[in-house]
N, C-alpha and C positions, 0 to 999 in steps of 0.2 A: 429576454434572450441575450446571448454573449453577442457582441458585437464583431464583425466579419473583420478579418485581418485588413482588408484591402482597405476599408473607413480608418481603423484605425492608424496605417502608415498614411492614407491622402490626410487627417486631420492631424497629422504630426504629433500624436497622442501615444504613442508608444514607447517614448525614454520616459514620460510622464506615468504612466500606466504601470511601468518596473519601476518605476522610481516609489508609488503607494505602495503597490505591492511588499515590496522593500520594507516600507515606513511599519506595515500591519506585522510582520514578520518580525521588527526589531521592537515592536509594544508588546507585543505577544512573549517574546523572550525578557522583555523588562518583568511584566507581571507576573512569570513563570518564579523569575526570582525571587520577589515577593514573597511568592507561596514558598518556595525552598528555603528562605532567611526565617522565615513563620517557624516551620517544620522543624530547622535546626539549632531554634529557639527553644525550642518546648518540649518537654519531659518525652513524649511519643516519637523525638526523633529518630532513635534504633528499633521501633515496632511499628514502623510505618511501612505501606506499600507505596511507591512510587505508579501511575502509567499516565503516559503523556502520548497523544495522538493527534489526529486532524481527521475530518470526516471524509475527504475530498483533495485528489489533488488540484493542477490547476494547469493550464496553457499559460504561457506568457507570450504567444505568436508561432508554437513550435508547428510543425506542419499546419500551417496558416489557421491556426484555432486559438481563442480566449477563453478563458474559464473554465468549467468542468465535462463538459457537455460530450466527452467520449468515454470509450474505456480503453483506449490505448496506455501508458506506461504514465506516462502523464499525466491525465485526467484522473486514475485512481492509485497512484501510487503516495500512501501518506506517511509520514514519521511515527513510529512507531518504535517505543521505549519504556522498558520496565526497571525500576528499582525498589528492589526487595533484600528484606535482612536475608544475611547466609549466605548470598549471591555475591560472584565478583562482579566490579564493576567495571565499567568502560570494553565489556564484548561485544560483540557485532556478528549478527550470523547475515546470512546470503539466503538465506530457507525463505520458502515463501509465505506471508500469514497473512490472514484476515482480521479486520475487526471484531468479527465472530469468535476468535477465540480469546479475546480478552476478558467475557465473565468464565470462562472454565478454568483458563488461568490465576482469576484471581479464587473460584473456590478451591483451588488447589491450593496456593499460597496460605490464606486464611485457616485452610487447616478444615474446609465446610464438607460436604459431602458431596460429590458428582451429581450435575444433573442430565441425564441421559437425553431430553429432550433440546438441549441445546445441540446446534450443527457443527459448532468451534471444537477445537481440541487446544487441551491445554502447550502452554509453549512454557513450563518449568522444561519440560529436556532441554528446550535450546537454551534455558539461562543456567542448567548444568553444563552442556557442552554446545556451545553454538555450530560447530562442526561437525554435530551428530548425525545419526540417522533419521529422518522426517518426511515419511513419506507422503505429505499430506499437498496438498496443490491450490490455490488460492482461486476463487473464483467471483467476478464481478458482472456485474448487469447494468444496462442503462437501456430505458426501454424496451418490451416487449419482442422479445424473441431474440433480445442482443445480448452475447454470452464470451468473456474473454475469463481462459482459463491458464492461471500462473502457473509454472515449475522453475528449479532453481536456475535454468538456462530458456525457457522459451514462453512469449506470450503467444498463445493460438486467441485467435478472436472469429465467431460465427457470429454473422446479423441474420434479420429476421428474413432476407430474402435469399440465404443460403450461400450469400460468398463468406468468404473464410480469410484470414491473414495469420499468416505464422513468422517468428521474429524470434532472432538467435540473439539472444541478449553477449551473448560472448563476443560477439564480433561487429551488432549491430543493435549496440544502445539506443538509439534514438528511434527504431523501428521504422528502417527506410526504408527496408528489403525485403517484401514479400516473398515467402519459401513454400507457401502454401501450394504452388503448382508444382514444387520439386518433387520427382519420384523420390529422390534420394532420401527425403522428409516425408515419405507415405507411414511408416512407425508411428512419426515422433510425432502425426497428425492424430493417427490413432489414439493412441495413449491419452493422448489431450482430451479427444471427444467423449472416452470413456468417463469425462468427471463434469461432462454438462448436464446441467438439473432434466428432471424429465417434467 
Protein backbone atom coordinates (compact mmCIF):
# COMPACT_ATOMS: atom_id res chain seq x y z
CA UNK A 1 0.00 0.00 0.00
CA UNK A 2 1.08 3.79 -0.71
CA UNK A 3 1.94 5.20 2.39
CA UNK A 4 -0.44 8.02 4.06
CA UNK A 5 0.72 11.74 3.56
CA UNK A 6 0.46 12.53 7.14
CA UNK A 7 3.76 9.43 7.87
CA UNK A 8 5.23 10.74 5.12
CA UNK A 9 5.66 14.65 6.25
CA UNK A 10 5.95 13.40 10.37
CA UNK A 11 9.03 11.10 8.91
CA UNK A 12 10.47 13.97 7.08
CA UNK A 13 10.42 11.77 3.97
CA UNK A 14 8.94 13.82 1.54
CA UNK A 15 11.75 16.20 -0.16
CA UNK A 16 13.45 12.73 -0.02
CA UNK A 17 10.66 10.89 -1.73
CA UNK A 18 10.64 13.74 -4.82
CA UNK A 19 13.93 13.72 -4.69
CA UNK A 20 13.76 9.36 -6.02
CA UNK A 21 11.14 10.13 -7.66
CA UNK A 22 13.26 12.71 -9.67
CA UNK A 23 16.24 10.29 -9.78
CA UNK A 24 13.80 7.39 -11.67
CA UNK A 25 12.48 10.01 -14.15
CA UNK A 26 15.99 11.44 -15.05
CA UNK A 27 17.26 7.21 -15.60
CA UNK A 28 14.54 6.70 -17.48
CA UNK A 29 15.17 9.58 -19.85
CA UNK A 30 19.01 8.56 -19.85
CA UNK A 31 18.03 5.02 -21.14
CA UNK A 32 15.39 6.55 -23.52
CA UNK A 33 18.46 8.09 -25.19
CA UNK A 34 20.13 5.20 -25.50
CA UNK A 35 17.54 3.58 -27.47
CA UNK A 36 17.10 6.95 -29.69
CA UNK A 37 21.18 7.15 -30.26
CA UNK A 38 20.69 2.93 -31.22
CA UNK A 39 17.70 3.92 -33.60
CA UNK A 40 19.67 6.94 -35.22
CA UNK A 41 22.51 4.71 -35.58
CA UNK A 42 21.05 2.24 -37.80
CA UNK A 43 19.80 1.78 -41.20
CA UNK A 44 15.84 1.62 -39.85
CA UNK A 45 16.17 5.09 -38.65
CA UNK A 46 13.55 6.72 -41.12
CA UNK A 47 11.13 3.46 -41.05
CA UNK A 48 10.82 3.32 -37.47
CA UNK A 49 7.76 3.93 -35.36
CA UNK A 50 8.50 5.71 -32.16
CA UNK A 51 5.70 5.37 -28.79
CA UNK A 52 6.78 6.05 -25.45
CA UNK A 53 4.36 5.93 -22.53
CA UNK A 54 4.05 4.95 -18.72
CA UNK A 55 1.38 2.66 -17.23
CA UNK A 56 0.30 4.83 -14.34
CA UNK A 57 0.43 8.19 -13.11
CA UNK A 58 1.65 9.05 -9.65
CA UNK A 59 0.89 11.43 -6.37
CA UNK A 60 3.74 12.98 -4.97
CA UNK A 61 1.48 14.25 -1.70
CA UNK A 62 -1.23 16.06 -4.11
CA UNK A 63 -4.47 15.97 -2.22
CA UNK A 64 -2.64 14.21 0.49
CA UNK A 65 -2.05 10.87 -1.65
CA UNK A 66 1.25 8.70 -2.84
CA UNK A 67 1.37 6.66 -5.60
CA UNK A 68 -1.21 5.54 -7.97
CA UNK A 69 -3.93 4.32 -5.96
CA UNK A 70 -6.75 6.92 -7.48
CA UNK A 71 -8.19 7.96 -10.76
CA UNK A 72 -8.19 11.35 -10.27
CA UNK A 73 -5.82 13.50 -12.97
CA UNK A 74 -2.90 12.37 -11.23
CA UNK A 75 -3.11 9.04 -10.55
CA UNK A 76 -3.75 8.21 -14.24
CA UNK A 77 -2.67 10.67 -16.26
CA UNK A 78 0.63 9.20 -18.28
CA UNK A 79 3.05 10.59 -21.19
CA UNK A 80 2.11 9.68 -23.98
CA UNK A 81 4.16 10.28 -27.38
CA UNK A 82 4.26 9.02 -30.81
CA UNK A 83 7.00 9.35 -33.52
CA UNK A 84 6.32 8.17 -36.99
CA UNK A 85 7.73 8.66 -40.47
CA UNK A 86 5.54 11.22 -42.52
CA UNK A 87 4.56 12.83 -39.29
CA UNK A 88 5.57 16.33 -38.03
CA UNK A 89 7.14 16.42 -35.04
CA UNK A 90 7.08 18.18 -31.84
CA UNK A 91 2.77 18.52 -31.86
CA UNK A 92 0.89 18.41 -29.01
CA UNK A 93 -2.83 17.83 -28.86
CA UNK A 94 -5.18 18.57 -25.74
CA UNK A 95 -7.74 15.45 -27.04
CA UNK A 96 -8.14 12.98 -24.67
CA UNK A 97 -6.51 9.19 -25.30
CA UNK A 98 -6.05 6.05 -23.74
CA UNK A 99 -3.56 3.46 -23.69
CA UNK A 100 -6.00 1.45 -25.59
CA UNK A 101 -5.62 3.16 -28.55
CA UNK A 102 -2.02 2.67 -29.13
CA UNK A 103 -2.22 -1.08 -30.94
CA UNK A 104 -4.99 0.59 -33.37
CA UNK A 105 -2.64 3.27 -33.95
CA UNK A 106 0.20 1.38 -34.54
CA UNK A 107 -1.93 -1.10 -37.13
CA UNK A 108 -2.73 1.90 -38.85
CA UNK A 109 0.78 3.27 -39.06
CA UNK A 110 2.30 -0.13 -40.08
CA UNK A 111 0.10 -0.14 -42.86
CA UNK A 112 -1.87 -3.82 -40.98
CA UNK A 113 -5.32 -4.26 -41.16
CA UNK A 114 -7.94 -3.00 -38.35
CA UNK A 115 -8.81 -5.09 -35.66
CA UNK A 116 -12.41 -4.51 -34.71
CA UNK A 117 -12.19 -6.29 -31.49
CA UNK A 118 -9.93 -3.83 -29.99
CA UNK A 119 -11.88 -0.87 -27.75
CA UNK A 120 -8.92 2.01 -28.72
CA UNK A 121 -9.24 4.12 -31.86
CA UNK A 122 -6.66 4.98 -33.65
CA UNK A 123 -4.93 8.51 -32.84
CA UNK A 124 -3.16 8.95 -36.73
CA UNK A 125 -5.94 11.98 -36.84
CA UNK A 126 -4.35 13.66 -34.12
CA UNK A 127 -0.70 13.14 -35.41
CA UNK A 128 -2.35 14.63 -38.78
CA UNK A 129 -3.97 17.55 -37.05
CA UNK A 130 -3.79 17.70 -33.28
CA UNK A 131 -6.50 20.22 -33.28
CA UNK A 132 -8.79 18.13 -34.97
CA UNK A 133 -11.96 16.76 -34.55
CA UNK A 134 -12.03 13.53 -31.67
CA UNK A 135 -14.81 12.80 -30.51
CA UNK A 136 -13.71 10.09 -28.37
CA UNK A 137 -13.38 10.47 -24.29
CA UNK A 138 -10.88 8.54 -22.10
CA UNK A 139 -11.97 6.34 -19.69
CA UNK A 140 -10.12 4.81 -16.41
CA UNK A 141 -11.01 2.37 -13.50
CA UNK A 142 -9.45 1.64 -10.21
CA UNK A 143 -11.38 -0.83 -8.42
CA UNK A 144 -14.79 -2.33 -8.90
CA UNK A 145 -17.43 0.01 -9.63
CA UNK A 146 -14.84 3.09 -9.68
CA UNK A 147 -15.20 4.89 -13.14
CA UNK A 148 -13.51 8.44 -14.20
CA UNK A 149 -14.43 9.46 -17.64
CA UNK A 150 -11.93 12.11 -19.62
CA UNK A 151 -13.12 14.90 -22.16
CA UNK A 152 -11.10 17.60 -23.53
CA UNK A 153 -12.21 20.11 -20.67
CA UNK A 154 -13.79 17.70 -17.76
CA UNK A 155 -12.85 14.76 -15.56
CA UNK A 156 -16.32 13.15 -14.18
CA UNK A 157 -15.43 10.40 -11.76
CA UNK A 158 -18.37 7.79 -10.13
CA UNK A 159 -17.31 5.38 -7.25
CA UNK A 160 -18.83 2.26 -6.47
CA UNK A 161 -21.12 3.82 -3.90
CA UNK A 162 -22.56 6.35 -6.23
CA UNK A 163 -20.93 9.69 -5.35
CA UNK A 164 -19.74 11.45 -8.42
CA UNK A 165 -16.92 14.35 -8.69
CA UNK A 166 -16.88 16.67 -11.81
CA UNK A 167 -13.78 19.04 -12.51
CA UNK A 168 -13.29 21.71 -15.05
CA UNK A 169 -9.83 21.22 -16.16
CA UNK A 170 -9.99 25.03 -17.65
CA UNK A 171 -10.14 26.62 -14.71
CA UNK A 172 -9.35 23.86 -12.02
CA UNK A 173 -6.30 21.69 -12.92
CA UNK A 174 -5.59 20.27 -9.77
CA UNK A 175 -9.26 19.02 -9.39
CA UNK A 176 -10.10 21.00 -6.13
CA UNK A 177 -13.61 21.82 -7.12
CA UNK A 178 -16.23 19.67 -7.10
CA UNK A 179 -19.23 20.69 -9.82
CA UNK A 180 -20.85 17.56 -9.61
CA UNK A 181 -23.82 19.13 -7.47
CA UNK A 182 -23.98 22.29 -9.94
CA UNK A 183 -27.30 22.48 -11.80
CA UNK A 184 -25.41 24.53 -14.05
CA UNK A 185 -23.27 21.23 -14.88
CA UNK A 186 -26.42 18.73 -15.05
CA UNK A 187 -25.39 18.31 -19.23
CA UNK A 188 -22.03 18.20 -18.91
CA UNK A 189 -22.77 15.27 -16.02
CA UNK A 190 -24.82 13.72 -18.68
CA UNK A 191 -22.67 13.43 -21.43
CA UNK A 192 -20.02 11.98 -19.30
CA UNK A 193 -22.31 9.19 -17.83
CA UNK A 194 -23.28 8.26 -21.36
CA UNK A 195 -19.52 6.70 -21.77
CA UNK A 196 -19.34 4.63 -18.39
CA UNK A 197 -18.87 0.90 -19.23
CA UNK A 198 -22.01 -1.06 -18.55
Amino acid sequence: MSPEHSWVVSAGQWHHAVQSYLASIAFADYCLGLVLDAIDASPHKDNTILVLFSDHGFHLGEKQRWAKRTIWEDGVRVPLIVAAPGFKAGQRSNQPTQLLDIFPTLLELAGLPTDDSQEGHSLVPLLSNPDGEWPHMAISSFGKGNYAIRSEHYRYITYVDRSEELYDHRKDPHEWHNLAGDKIKADVLAEHRKHLPT
